[in-house]
N, C-alpha and C positions, 0 to 999 in steps of 0.2 A: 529151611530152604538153603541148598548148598548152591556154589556157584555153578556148578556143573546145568543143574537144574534152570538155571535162568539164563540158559542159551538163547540165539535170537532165534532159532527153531521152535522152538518149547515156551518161549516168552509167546509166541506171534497164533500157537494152538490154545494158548489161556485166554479164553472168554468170560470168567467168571471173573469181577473185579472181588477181593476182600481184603478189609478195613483192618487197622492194625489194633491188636489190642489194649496199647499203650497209646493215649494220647498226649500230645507235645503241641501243647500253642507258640504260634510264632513269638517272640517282644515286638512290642510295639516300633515302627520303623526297621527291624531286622526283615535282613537278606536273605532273600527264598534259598542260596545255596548255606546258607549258614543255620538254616532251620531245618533243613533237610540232614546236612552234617550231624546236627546237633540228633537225629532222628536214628541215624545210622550208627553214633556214640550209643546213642542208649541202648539199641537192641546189637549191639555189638556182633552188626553185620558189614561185608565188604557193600564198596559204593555200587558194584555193578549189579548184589540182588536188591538192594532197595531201587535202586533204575528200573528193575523185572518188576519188583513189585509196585510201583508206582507207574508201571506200563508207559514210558516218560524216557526219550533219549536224552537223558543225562550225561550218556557217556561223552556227546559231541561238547567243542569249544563250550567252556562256560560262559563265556558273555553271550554267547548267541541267546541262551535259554532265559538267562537271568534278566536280558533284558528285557523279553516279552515269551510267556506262554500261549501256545495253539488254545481253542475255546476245548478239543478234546485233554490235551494235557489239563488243564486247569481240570477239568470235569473227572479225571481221574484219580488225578492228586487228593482233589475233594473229597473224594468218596472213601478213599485207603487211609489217608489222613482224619477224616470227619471233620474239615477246617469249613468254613463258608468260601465259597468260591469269590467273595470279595474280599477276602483277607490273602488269598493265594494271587488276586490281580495285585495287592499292595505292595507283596512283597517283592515286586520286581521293578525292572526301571521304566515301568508301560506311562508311568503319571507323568515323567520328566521326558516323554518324545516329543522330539522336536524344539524342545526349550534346553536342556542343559547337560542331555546324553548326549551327542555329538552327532546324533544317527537321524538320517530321515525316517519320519514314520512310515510309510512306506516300501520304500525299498530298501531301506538299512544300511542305505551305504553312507560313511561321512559325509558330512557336511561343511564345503569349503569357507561357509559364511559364518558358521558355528562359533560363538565367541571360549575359545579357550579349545587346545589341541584333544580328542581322545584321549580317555586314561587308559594305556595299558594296566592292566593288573586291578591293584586296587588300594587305596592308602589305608592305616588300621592309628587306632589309639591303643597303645598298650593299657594305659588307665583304665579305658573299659573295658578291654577286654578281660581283665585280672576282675573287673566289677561284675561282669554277667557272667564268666564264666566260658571264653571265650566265643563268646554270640558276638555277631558280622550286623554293622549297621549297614541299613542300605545306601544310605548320604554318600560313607566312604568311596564307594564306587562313582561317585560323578568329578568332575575335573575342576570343581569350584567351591570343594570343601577339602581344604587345606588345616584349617585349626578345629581343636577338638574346645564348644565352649562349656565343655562341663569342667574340666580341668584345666583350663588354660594353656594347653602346649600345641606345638604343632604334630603333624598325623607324622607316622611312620609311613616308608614304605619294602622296607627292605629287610629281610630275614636277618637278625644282632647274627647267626651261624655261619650258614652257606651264602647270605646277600643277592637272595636272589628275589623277584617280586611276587607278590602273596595274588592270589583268588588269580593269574593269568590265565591258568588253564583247570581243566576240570580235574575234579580227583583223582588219582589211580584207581581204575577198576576192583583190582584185585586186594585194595589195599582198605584199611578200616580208616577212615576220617578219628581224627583229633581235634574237638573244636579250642581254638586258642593259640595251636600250635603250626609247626611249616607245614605244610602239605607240598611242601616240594621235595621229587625226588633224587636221594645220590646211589652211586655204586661204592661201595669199601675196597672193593678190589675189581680188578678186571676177570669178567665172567664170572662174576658172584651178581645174583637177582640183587635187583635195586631196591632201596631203601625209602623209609619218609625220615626226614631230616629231623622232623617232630622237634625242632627247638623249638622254647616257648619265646611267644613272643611278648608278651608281657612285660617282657624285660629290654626289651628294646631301644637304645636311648632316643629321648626328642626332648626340643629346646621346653621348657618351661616359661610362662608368662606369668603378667599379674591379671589381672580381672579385667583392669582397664587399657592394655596393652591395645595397640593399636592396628595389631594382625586378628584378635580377637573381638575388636568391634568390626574388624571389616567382615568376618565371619556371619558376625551376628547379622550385618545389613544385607549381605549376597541369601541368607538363608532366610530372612524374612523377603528379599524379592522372589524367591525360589517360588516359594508359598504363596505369594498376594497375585504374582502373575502378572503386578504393573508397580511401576515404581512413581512415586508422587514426592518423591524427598530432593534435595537441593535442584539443582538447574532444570528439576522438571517437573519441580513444584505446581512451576502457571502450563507444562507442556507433558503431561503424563507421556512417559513411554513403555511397551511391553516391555516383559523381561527379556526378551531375543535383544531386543534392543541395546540395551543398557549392558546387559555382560557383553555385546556386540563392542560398547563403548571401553570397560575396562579393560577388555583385552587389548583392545588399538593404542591405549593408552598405557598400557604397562606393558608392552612390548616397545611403545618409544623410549620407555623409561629407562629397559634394565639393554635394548639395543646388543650392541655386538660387542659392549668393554664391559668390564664392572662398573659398578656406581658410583666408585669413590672419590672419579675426579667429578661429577654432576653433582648440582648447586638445589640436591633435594633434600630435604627434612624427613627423612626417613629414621625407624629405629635401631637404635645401634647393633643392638642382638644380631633383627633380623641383618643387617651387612654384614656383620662378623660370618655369620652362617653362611650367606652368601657366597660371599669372596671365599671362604673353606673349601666351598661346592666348587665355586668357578674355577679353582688353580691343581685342584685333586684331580687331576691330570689320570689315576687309575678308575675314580669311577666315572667319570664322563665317558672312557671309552669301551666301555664296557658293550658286548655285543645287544642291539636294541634296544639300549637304554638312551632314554631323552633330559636335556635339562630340566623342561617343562613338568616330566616328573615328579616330581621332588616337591613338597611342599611349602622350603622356603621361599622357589621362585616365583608359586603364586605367591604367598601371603606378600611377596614384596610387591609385585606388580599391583594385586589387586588393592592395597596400601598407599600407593601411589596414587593408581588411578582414583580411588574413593577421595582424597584432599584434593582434587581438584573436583570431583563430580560432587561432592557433599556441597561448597560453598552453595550462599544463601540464595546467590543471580547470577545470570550471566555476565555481568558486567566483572564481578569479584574474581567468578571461575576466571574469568580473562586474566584479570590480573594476577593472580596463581599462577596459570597458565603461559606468561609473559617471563616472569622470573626464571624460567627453566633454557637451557641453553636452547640456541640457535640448529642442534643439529636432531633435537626431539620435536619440533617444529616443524622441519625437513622431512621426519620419517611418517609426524599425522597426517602430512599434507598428500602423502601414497594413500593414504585408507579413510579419502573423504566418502566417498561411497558407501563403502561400512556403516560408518559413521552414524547417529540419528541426529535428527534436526537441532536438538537443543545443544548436544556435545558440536556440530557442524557452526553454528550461530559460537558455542565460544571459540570453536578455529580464527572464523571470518575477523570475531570481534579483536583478536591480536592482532590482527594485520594492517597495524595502524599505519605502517609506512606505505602502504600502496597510495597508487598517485589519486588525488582528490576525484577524480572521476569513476572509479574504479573503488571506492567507497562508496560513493552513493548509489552505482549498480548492485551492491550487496546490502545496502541499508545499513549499512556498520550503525551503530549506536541506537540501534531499535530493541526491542524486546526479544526478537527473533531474527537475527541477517541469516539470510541465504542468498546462492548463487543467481545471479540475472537469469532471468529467462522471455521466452518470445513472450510478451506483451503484446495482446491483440488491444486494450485501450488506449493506446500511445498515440492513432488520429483522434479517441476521441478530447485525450488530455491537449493535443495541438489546439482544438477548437479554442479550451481556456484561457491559452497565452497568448500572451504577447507576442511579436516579435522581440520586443526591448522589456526590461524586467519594471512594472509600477514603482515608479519615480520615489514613495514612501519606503517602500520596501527595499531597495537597493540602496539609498544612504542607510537603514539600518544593518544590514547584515555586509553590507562593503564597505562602509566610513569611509575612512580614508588608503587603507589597505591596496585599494588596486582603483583605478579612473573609472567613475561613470559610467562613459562611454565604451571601454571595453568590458564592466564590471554588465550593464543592463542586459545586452544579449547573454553573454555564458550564463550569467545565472538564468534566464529562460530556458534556453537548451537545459541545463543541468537538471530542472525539476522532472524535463520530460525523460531524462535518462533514469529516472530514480528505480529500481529492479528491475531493470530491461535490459536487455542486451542490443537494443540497437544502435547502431552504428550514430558516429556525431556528426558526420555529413548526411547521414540520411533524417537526424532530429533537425539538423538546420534547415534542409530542405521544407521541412512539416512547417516551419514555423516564418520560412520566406528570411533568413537571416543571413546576411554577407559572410558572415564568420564562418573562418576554419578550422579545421578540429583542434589541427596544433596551438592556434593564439587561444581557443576556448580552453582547452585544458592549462595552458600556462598561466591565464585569470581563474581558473580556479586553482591552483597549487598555489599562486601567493594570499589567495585566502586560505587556503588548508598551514602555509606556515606563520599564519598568526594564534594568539593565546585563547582566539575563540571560537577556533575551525569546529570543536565539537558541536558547538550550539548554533553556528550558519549550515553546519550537516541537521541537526536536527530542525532546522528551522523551513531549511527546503524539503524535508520529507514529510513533515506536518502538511506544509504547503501543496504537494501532493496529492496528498489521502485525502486534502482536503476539496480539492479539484475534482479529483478521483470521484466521491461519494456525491456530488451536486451539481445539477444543470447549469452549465455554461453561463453565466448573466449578459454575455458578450459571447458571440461566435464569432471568432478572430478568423477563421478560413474564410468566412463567409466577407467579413468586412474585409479582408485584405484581396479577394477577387471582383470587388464594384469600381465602378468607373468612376474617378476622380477628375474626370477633363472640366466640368463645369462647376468647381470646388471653387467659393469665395471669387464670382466675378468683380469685376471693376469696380461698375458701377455700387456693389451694395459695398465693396469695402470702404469707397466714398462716403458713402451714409452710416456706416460704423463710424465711421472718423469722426464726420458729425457730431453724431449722437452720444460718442463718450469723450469727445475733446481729443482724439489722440490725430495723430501727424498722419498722411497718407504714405511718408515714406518708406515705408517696413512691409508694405503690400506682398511683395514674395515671404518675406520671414515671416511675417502671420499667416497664411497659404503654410508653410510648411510644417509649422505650428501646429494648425487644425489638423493635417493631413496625418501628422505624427499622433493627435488624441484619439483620432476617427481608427487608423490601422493599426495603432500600437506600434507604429514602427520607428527606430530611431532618427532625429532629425538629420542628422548628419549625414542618413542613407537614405532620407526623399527626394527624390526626384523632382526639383523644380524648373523649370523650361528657363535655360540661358542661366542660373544665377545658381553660384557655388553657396548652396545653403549653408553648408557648415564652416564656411568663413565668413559666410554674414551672421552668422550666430553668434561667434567669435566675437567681433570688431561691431560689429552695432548695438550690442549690449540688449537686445531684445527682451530676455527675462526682466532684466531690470526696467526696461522704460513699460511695459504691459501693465496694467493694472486695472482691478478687478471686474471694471465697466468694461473695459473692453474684452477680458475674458470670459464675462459673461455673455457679453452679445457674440462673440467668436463662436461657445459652445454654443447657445440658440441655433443659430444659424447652422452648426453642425447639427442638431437635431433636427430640423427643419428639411437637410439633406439627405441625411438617414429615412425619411418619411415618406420623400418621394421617391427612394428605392426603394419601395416597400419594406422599411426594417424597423417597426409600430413598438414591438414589444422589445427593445434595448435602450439602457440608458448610453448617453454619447461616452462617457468614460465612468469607469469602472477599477476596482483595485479590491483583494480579497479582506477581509477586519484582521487588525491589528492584533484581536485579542490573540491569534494564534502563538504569537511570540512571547505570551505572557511564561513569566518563571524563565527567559532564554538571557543569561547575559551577551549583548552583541555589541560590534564595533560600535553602533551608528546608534547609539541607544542614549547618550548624551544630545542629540542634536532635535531630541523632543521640550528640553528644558534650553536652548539657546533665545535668545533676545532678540523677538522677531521685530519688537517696535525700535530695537539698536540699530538693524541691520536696514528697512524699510526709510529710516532717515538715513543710513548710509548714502543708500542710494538713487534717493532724490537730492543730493547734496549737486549744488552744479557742479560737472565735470568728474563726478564719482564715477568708476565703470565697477562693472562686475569684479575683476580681478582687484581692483584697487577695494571695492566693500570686502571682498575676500578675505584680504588680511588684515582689514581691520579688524573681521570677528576670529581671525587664527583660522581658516576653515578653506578646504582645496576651495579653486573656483569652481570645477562643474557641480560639488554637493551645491554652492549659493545657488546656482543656474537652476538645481530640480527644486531646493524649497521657496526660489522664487514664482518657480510654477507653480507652484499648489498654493503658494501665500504671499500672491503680488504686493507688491508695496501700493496705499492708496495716492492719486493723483495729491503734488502738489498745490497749495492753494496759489491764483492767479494775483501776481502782482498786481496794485492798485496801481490806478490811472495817473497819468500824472493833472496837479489838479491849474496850475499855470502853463498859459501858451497851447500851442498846438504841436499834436506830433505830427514830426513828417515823413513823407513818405519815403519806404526804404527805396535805396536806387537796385533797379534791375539789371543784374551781372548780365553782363555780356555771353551769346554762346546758351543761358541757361532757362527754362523756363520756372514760373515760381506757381508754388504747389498751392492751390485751396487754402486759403487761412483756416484752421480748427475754430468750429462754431463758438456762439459767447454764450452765457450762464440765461439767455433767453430761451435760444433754441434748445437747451440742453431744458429747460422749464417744461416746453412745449413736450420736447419728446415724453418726458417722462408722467407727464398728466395726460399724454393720450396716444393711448398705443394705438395700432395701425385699424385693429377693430371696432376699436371706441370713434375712431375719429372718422371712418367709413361710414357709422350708425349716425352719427351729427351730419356728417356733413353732405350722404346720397341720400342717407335712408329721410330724415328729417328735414331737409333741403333749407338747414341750418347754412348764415351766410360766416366766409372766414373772422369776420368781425365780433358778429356775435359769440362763437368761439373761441376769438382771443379773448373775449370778457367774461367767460366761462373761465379760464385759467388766470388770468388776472396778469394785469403788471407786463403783458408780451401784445405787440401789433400783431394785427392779418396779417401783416407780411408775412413773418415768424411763423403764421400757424400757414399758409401758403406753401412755404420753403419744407417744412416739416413734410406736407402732403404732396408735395412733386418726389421727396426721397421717399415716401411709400409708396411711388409711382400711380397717384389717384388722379385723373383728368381733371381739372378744374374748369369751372365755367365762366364763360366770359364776364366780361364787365358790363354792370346795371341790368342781367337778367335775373329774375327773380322766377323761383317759382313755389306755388304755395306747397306745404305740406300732404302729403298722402290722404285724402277724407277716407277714415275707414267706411264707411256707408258708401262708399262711389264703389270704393275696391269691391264690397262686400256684391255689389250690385253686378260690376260687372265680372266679378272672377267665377261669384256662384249663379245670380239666376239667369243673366246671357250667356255662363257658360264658355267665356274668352279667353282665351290663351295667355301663360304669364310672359311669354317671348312677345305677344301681341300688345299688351298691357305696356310692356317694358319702351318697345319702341315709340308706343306712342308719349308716354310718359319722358323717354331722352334715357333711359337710366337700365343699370345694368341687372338682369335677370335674377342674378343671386341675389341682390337688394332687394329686388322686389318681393323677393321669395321669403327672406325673412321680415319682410312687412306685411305679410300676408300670416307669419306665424305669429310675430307680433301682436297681432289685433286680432289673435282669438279664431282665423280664417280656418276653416280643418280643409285639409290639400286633396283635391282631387284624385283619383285613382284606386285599384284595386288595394292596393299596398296601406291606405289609411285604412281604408274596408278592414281587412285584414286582422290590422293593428288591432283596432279598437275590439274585431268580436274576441281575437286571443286574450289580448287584457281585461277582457272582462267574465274570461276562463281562469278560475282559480285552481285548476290541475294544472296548467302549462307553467312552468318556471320560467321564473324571469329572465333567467340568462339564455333562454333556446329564441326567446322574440325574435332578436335579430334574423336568426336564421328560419323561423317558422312563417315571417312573412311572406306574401309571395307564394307563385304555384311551384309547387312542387320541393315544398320546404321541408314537411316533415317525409316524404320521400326519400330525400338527400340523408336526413340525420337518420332515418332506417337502413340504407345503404350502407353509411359510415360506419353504423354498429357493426355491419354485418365485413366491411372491407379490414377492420382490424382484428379480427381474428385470424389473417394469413400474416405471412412473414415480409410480400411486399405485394405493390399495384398489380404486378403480373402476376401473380399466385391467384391475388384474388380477381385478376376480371377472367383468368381460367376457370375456377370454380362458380362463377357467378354468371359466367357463359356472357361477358357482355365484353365491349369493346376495348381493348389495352389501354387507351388512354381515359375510358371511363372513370376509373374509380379515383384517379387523378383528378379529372378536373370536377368532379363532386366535391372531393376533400378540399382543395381552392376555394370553392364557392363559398362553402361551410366557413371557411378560416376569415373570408371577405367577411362577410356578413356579419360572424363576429368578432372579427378585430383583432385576435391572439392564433397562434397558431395551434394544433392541436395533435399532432402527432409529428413525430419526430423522422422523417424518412429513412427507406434502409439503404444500407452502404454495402460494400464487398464483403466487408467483413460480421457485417450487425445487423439484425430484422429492423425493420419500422417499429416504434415504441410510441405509444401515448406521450405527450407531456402533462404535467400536473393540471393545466388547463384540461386538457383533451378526458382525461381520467376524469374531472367531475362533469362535464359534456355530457358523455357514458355514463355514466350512472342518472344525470338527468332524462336521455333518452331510456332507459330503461325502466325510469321511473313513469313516465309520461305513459311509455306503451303499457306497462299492467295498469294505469287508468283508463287506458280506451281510446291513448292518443287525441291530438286536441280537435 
């Protein structure tokens, strides 16, 4: 077949395909143009009839073809060829689109995100080629195979003759391919037909390595991610990334590297060779300028870049890559921080993790020192983590991670705020608002930088992020929104802080500083910023030594009492203070981590010493005064024992200052007897229910007059009855008479009897009485139903009990109250006051309501509820 013959007329009238009579197998990895070449050497024909006969526009751009054949090209090839049409897809760049040919699969056009520039042309190993005979591997052609690792050198790209690049364009039509040699064309003279340069390339020089050369393992690791499609080796060992990814990475990274000077004044461990090559390339001033020629080109600039980049992306963790990574000047730092975007998450996390000098807040929006730092973003749990805090940081937990480093009192709120800021971006006036806290952003971030410039900033950043995740993952034990909007106006009246004083011996004087005291355990808010009516708390905290004169009776009764007030605002299921475990800080060296091992029975005699104050036990133990002030909260010193009497003469009486009134004397080791053998329930049951006389009672406790047991029962505020009435005991046979077969009311019983209705009620359970009403009815026929669980009684009591927990089932399967009284067609505030009823009855709360931001949710109570009612209904309900 001549060339005349395989016109595109004459080509486009041939319908008949036939197969050649010489077959030629591709080698294995060689280049569809280099098997064809190889096809057109042997029958020693020009390029443009084997095109005719391979019915295949060969003659346009070669990369176009090379990179992907039509399904008819391929189907034709096949057949002339006799190849399997999956050996004709191989041999082209179809398996590397979109991964490491530069081209969208698709539309073929570059890709700006593409890790490593387009190769023009294509780079060659003389080595093999002199080995196969000049056979085109197909690797050559991708822009991320720079070393040859059969023989250790780097690739050629440029003709040792003419210098100009190999495979750029398609062969000369007219001309017979040479496989091995240039296929570029020159002229010898002007108006004389053009020539093939045909110098062998073979002879080409390129550097040589050793085996273990460090441009040749980078080879080896880019062409096994080539292959695997994901990479699992150093910093993304625990964080796999595609391979778009990761040469994504190398290339960001070895463009910081080699930048816009040579390398030589940068502080990298690079090999020598490869900079000697380098610097040659860089300052050869004739080929850089060469028309359409790129540095990028050129084999040495990858193997350096990608050499580069692999010693920082090989390290074992991110923490190591950082430090790799840290050692490199200050303006290859500069240049990653343009192509965080680029970038993937584990190469992004070791950016963040050098960025040690950022200010302490601005750390812990990125999580620096975690497994993975990324950039803050909108955090939609940020109300529900406010619910968990404080306004002021747990008293335990801020002498550990503040010691002495920064004050208490400025250290307790920043660190609150700071947990909530931990990978968020919001704003530090708007976290102080969440959490009701005085502080400004500026005094908050400047208590956090003088802990970030101490030797254990690392481990109080780890310590608040743990504290976090750990909030983060578990229900609130305290909802601090909830306790910081109840009404405190009738917080620790007068009269019961009288009967506290009492009751554990302490002084009435301190009545506002204990008031502020509770109000600070009850809100978490700091003392210093409660509001007490008329009286500058935080100088009487100061100067009255309060921590120090408190001890443990009376902070016991203080908490009671806080709980007691917690109950009657309905808030059943919290304990009155709270603080998250310790163990979290295990393995964390911290400031405050000594002050677990201090000498609490040292400092406890400190300051019971007469005239010891806090600042003065202070320095006895070497320790700021406000850390004494939070470990005397949590480990009051116990009361001093009371001087003995004097046992000659009579004392007399103090004289009464002028101007002054003189306060309650603190009760004697009697009253304190009485209190504590009969609490306010015991001594109700003696003394209404059993109409036990004060006497008798005193001789019940031993060693105390009726007085004493009188005085006790006026501070539990119980009426007492006059003097020399007597009345006898409750006959249960009269009760029994008149409550069940008269049928008598217990309010009627009561008045006649003198005595209060609740008493009578439990003298009536007392004695075995079963209580009138539907509600016992009730009781007794469900318990003695052994399908109903015992935890739904409460609420199965009573009409319309299991109605309500049918309802309930049915109201949380919407997102809120209104969803579901729409679907349920019943009234808006229906499904509302159901769920209350349900929560009455049983005493916990059971779903957790929705917000702006969040559906209604079960709580762990409410969750086995649900499954109780669901249990109950496949039994047939009770």
């Amino acid at each position: 077949m001549t060339h005349a013959d395989a016109s595109p007329a004459a080509a486009g009238n041939v319908r008949t395909v036939r197969s050649l009579p010489l077959r030629i197998a591709p080698l294995p990895g060689e280049a569809i143009d280099s098997w064809l070449e190889a096809i057109a050497y042997r029958y020693r024909i020009a390029w443009a009839d084997l095109a005719a006969a391979l019915q295949a526009d060969l003659i346009a751009r070669r990369t176009s073809w090379v990179r992907r054949l039509t399904e008819a090209q391929v189907v034709a090839i096949s057949a002339v060829t006799g190849i399997d049409p999956t050996a004709v897809h191989c041999a082209t760049l179809s398996g590397y689109a979109g991964i490491a040919d530069g081209l969208d699969p698709t539309t073929e056009w570059v890709l700006q995100t593409t890790p490593g520039k387009r190769l023009c042309g294509s780079r060659f190993c003389p080595h093999c080629l002199a080995d196969s005979g000049g056979r085109w591997k197909l690797a050559w052609r991708l822009p991320w195979t720079f070393a040859c690792t059969e023989h250790y050198c780097l690739l050629a790209i440029d003709c040792p003759s003419c210098g100009k690049l190999q495979h750029l364009r398609s062969h000369p039509a007219e001309l017979f391919p040479h496989p091995g040699h240039c296929a570029s064309t020159v002229v010898p003279e002007p108006g004389a037909p053009r020539i093939l340069c045909d110098a062998d390339l073979s002879a080409a020089p390129v550097v040589q390595f050793d085996p273990q050369h460090p441009a040749v393992l980078a080879q080896q690791t880019i062409d096994r991610l080539l292959v695997s499609g994901t990479a699992a080796f150093g910093i993304y060992r625990d964080h796999p990334c595609p391979t778009l990814a990761v040469l994504a990475d190398v290339r960001a990274l070895g463009g910081c590297f080699l930048g816009d000077s040579p390398p030589h004044d940068r502080k990298i461990d690079l090999p020598a060779d490869l900079l000697a090559e380098y610097r040659a390339l860089h300052f050869n001033a004739i080929r850089l300028r060469r028309p359409g020629r790129q540095q990028s080109e050129y084999a040495v600039v990858v193997a350096l870049g990608a050499v580069a980049a692999l010693n920082v992306l090989e390290r074992p963790s991110i923490e190591h890559a950082a430090v790799a990574l840290q050692t490199l000047p200050d303006n290859v730092l500069y240049r990653l921080s343009f192509r965080i975007r680029q970038l993937s998450s584990a190469l992004h996390a070791v950016h963040l993790t050098t960025l040690r000098r950022l200010a302490a807040v601005n750390q812990l929006r990125m999580r620096l020192g975690t497994v993975l730092p990324s950039r803050p973003v909108a955090d939609a749990s940020s109300a529900h983590l406010a619910r968990s805090l404080p306004s002021a940081f747990w008293p335990e937990w801020s002498v550990r991670l503040a010691g002495t480093h920064c004050s208490q009192r400025r250290a307790r709120p920043s660190l609150a705020i700071a947990v909530l800021l931990i990978g968020s971006d919001l704003p530090i006036d708007d976290a102080s608002g969440l959490l009701g806290c005085p502080v400004r952003a500026k005094a908050m971030a400047a208590a956090l930088n003088e802990l970030k410039h101490c030797r254990h900033w690392d481990h109080i950043r780890k310590a608040l992020i743990r504290l976090g995740d750990y909030l983060c993952g578990c229900e609130p034990m305290i909802d601090y929104q909830r306790r910081r909007s109840l009404d405190y106006g009738m917080l620790l009246p007068h009269a019961l802080w009288e009967q506290i004083c009492r009751a554990t011996d302490s002084h009435p004087a301190h009545e506002p500083i204990a008031r502020g005291y509770l109000l600070e355990q009850l809100r978490g808010t700091p003392i210093a910023d409660t509001p007490v009516p008329n009286i500058d708390t935080g100088t009487l905290w100061r100067r009255n030594g309060f921590p120090a004169y408190r001890t443990p009776e009376l902070r016991a009764a203080l908490l009671q009492h806080g709980k007691n007030f917690l109950i009657a605002h309905g808030v059943e299921d919290e304990p009155v203070r709270w603080q998250p475990p310790t163990d979290l800080l295990r393995g964390l060296t911290l400031p405050g981590e000594g002050f677990d091992a201090m000498d609490l029975a040292g400092l406890h005699q400190l300051v019971r010493r007469d005239g010891t104050t806090v600042g003065q036990a202070a320095r006895g133990v070497d320790i700021a005064p406000d850390v004494v002030r939070l470990l005397l909260e949590e480990h009051p010193a116990p009361a001093a024992p009371r001087r003995p009497r004097r046992s000659r003469g009579k004392a007399r009486a103090p004289r009464r200052p002028r101007g002054k009134t003189i306060t309650a004397a603190p009760p004697g080791p009697a009253y304190r007897r009485v209190a504590q053998a009969l609490p306010r329930e015991r001594l109700v049951e003696l003394y209404e229910l059993e109409r036990r006389s004060l006497a008798d009672i005193a001789a019940m406790v031993g060693g105390v007059s009726g007085q004493t047991v009188g005085r006790v029962a006026r501070d539990y505020e119980l009426t007492l009855r006059g003097p020399g009435r007597t009345i006898d005991a409750i006959d249960p046979d009269w009760l029994h008479e008149q409550y069940i077969t008269q049928q008598r009311s217990l309010m009627d019983l009561a008045r006649e009897r003198r005595m209060d209705r609740s008493s009578l009620a439990k003298a009536v359970e007392r004695h075995g009485i079963l209580m009138r009403g539907p509600r016992r009815r009730d009781a007794t026929l469900l318990e003695a139903n052994p399908a109903v669980p015992a935890m739904l009684l409460p609420a199965l009591i009573g009409q319309g009990g299991w109605e309500r927990l049918q309802c309930f089932a049915d109201v949380i399967q919407h997102c809120s109250f209104t969803e579901a009284a729409k679907s349920l067609k019943v009234h808006p505030g229906r499904p509302g006051h159901l769920v209350s009823i349900i929560e009455r009855d049983l005493g916990r709360p059971v779903l957790i309501r929705a917000t702006e931001s969040e559906p209604m949710k079960l709580t762990q109570f409410g969750k086995r509820v649900l499954a109780a009612v669901h249990n109950l209904e496949e039994n047939g309900g009770p």
